[in-house]
C-alpha positions in Angstrom: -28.6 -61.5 -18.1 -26.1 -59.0 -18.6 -27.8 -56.6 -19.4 -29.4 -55.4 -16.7 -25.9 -56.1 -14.4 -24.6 -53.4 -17.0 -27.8 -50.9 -16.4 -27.0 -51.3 -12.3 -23.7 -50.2 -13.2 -24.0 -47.3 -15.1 -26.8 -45.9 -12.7 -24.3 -46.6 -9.9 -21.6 -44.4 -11.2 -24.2 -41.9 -12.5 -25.2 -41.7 -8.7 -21.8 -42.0 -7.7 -20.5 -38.9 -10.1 -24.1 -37.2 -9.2 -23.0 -37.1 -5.6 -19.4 -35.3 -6.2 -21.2 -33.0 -8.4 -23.2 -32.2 -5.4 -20.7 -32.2 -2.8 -18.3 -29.9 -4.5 -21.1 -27.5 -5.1 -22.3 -27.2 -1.3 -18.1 -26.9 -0.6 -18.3 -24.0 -2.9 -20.9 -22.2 -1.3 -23.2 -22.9 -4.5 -20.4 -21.0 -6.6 -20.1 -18.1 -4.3 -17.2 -17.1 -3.4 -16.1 -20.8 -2.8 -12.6 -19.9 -3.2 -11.3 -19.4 -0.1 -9.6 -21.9 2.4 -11.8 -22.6 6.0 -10.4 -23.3 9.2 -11.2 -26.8 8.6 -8.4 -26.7 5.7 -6.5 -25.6 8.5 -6.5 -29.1 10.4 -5.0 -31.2 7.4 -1.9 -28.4 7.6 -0.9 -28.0 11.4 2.1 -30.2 11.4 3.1 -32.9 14.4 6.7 -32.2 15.0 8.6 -28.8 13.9 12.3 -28.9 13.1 12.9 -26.2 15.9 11.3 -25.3 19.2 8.8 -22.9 18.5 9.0 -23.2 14.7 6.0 -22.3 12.6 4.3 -22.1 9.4 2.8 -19.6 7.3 1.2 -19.2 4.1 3.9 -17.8 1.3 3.7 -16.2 -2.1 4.9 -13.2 -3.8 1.9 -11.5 -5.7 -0.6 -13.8 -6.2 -3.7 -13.3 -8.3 -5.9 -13.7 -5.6 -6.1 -15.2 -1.9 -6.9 -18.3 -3.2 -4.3 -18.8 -5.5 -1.7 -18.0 -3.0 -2.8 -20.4 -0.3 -3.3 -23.0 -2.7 0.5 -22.9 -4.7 2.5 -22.1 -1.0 4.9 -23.6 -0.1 4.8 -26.2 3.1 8.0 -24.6 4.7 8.9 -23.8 8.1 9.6 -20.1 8.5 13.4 -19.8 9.5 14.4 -18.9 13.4 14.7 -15.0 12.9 11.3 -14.8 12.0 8.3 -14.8 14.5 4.9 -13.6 12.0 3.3 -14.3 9.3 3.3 -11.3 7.6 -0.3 -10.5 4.5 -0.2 -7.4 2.2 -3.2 -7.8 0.2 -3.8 -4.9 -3.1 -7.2 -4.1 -4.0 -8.7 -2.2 -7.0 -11.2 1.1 -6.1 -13.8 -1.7 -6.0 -12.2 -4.3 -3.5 -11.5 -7.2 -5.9 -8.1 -8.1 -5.2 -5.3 -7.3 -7.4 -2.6 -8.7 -5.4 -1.8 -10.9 -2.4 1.9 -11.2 -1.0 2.2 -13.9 2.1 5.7 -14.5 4.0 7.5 -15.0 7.4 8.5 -12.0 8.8 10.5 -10.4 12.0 8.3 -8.3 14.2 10.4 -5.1 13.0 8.5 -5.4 9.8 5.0 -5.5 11.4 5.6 -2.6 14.1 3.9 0.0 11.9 3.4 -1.1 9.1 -0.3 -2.7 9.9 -3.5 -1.2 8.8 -5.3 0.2 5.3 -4.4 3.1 3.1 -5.2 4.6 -0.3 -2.6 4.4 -3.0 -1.0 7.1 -4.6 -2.8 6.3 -8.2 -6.4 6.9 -5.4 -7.7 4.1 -7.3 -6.2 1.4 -4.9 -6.0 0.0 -1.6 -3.3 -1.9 0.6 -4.0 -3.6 3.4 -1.4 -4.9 5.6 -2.0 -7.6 8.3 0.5 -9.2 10.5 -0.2 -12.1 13.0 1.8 -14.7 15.5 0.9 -18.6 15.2 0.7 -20.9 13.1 -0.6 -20.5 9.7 -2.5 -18.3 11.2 -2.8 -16.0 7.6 -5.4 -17.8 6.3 -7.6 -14.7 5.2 -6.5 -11.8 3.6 -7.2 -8.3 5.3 -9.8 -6.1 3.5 -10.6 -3.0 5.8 -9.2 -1.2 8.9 -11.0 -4.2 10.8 -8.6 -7.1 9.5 -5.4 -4.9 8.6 -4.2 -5.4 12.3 -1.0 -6.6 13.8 -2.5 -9.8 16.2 0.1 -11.4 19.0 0.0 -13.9 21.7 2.3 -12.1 23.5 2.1 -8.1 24.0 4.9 -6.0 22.0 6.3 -2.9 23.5 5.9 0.1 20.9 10.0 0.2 20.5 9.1 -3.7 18.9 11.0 -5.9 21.9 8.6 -8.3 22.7 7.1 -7.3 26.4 8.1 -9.7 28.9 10.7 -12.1 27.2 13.3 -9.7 26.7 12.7 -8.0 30.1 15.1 -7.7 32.7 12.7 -7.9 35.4 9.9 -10.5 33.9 7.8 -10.4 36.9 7.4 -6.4 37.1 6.8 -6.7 33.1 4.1 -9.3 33.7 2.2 -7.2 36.1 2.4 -4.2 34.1 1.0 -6.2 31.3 -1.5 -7.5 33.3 -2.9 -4.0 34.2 -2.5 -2.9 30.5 -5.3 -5.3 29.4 -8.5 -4.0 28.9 -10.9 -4.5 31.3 
């Protein structure tokens, strides 16, 4: 009698391994480039109290293999009060595998600028540089002209004072950010 209670059992966590099997494969895209973190990652890491008003997360790493790799091993910090972006500098050989991801907290003086894509001294490499304002909001990693953008809630004067907080008349800066916008 036994024997067949044994039988059900096996074939039970043959079906039950048969169905991880399965389910990691459609979360990897079939073995595509499975690698990467969704939004949906996204939920499990927004956080329900900060230590400071307005404090934030981003993803950190210095020189990771690959986006993957850095989103995976960073660290669940808060970024400290002097910093207000999450800052992505992403290195790619001459055929756009990465080479190199660094991910960190920054202050808007190191984004003013320094966004965008451009070909490497050696020509054989690109560097992409993305900068962004909320939280954890550097999931992906810039690859083209397209992503290597600096991305704000709030508009940011060119001299890198943000528009209407640090304005002495915040109404007047309102409306002329208002009629800045495109249409």
């Amino acid at each position: 009698m036994s024997l067949p209670g044994a039988v059900v059992l096996i074939i039970g966590i043959a079906i039950w391994w048969m169905s991880r099997v399965v389910l990691l494969v459609v979360a990897t895209g079939g073995g595509g480039r499975g690698r990467d973190f969704t939004a949906q990652d996204i939920v499990q890491l927004y956080p329900a109290t900060t230590p400071f008003p307005g404090g934030f997360k981003c993803f950190t790493c210095e020189d990771a293999r690959d986006n993957y790799d850095c989103n995976r091993w960073a660290p669940d910090v808060f970024c400290p009060r002097g910093s207000r972006y999450c800052y992505t500098r992403h290195l790619m050989d001459g055929l756009g595998a990465s080479e190199s991801v660094t991910k960190r907290c920054v202050a808007v003086r190191d984004c003013v600028g320094a966004t965008g894509c451009r070909t490497l001294a050696d020509a054989r490499r690109t560097e992409c540089v993305s900068c962004c304002e909320g939280n954890i909001c550097n999931l992906p990693v810039p690859r083209n002209h397209s992503d290597a953008v600096f991305s704000t809630e709030i508009p940011v004067w060119p001299s890198g004072a943000s528009s209407c907080h640090s304005a002495r008349w915040p109404v007047l800066c309102a409306l002329l950010s208002a009629l800045m916008l495109p249409a």
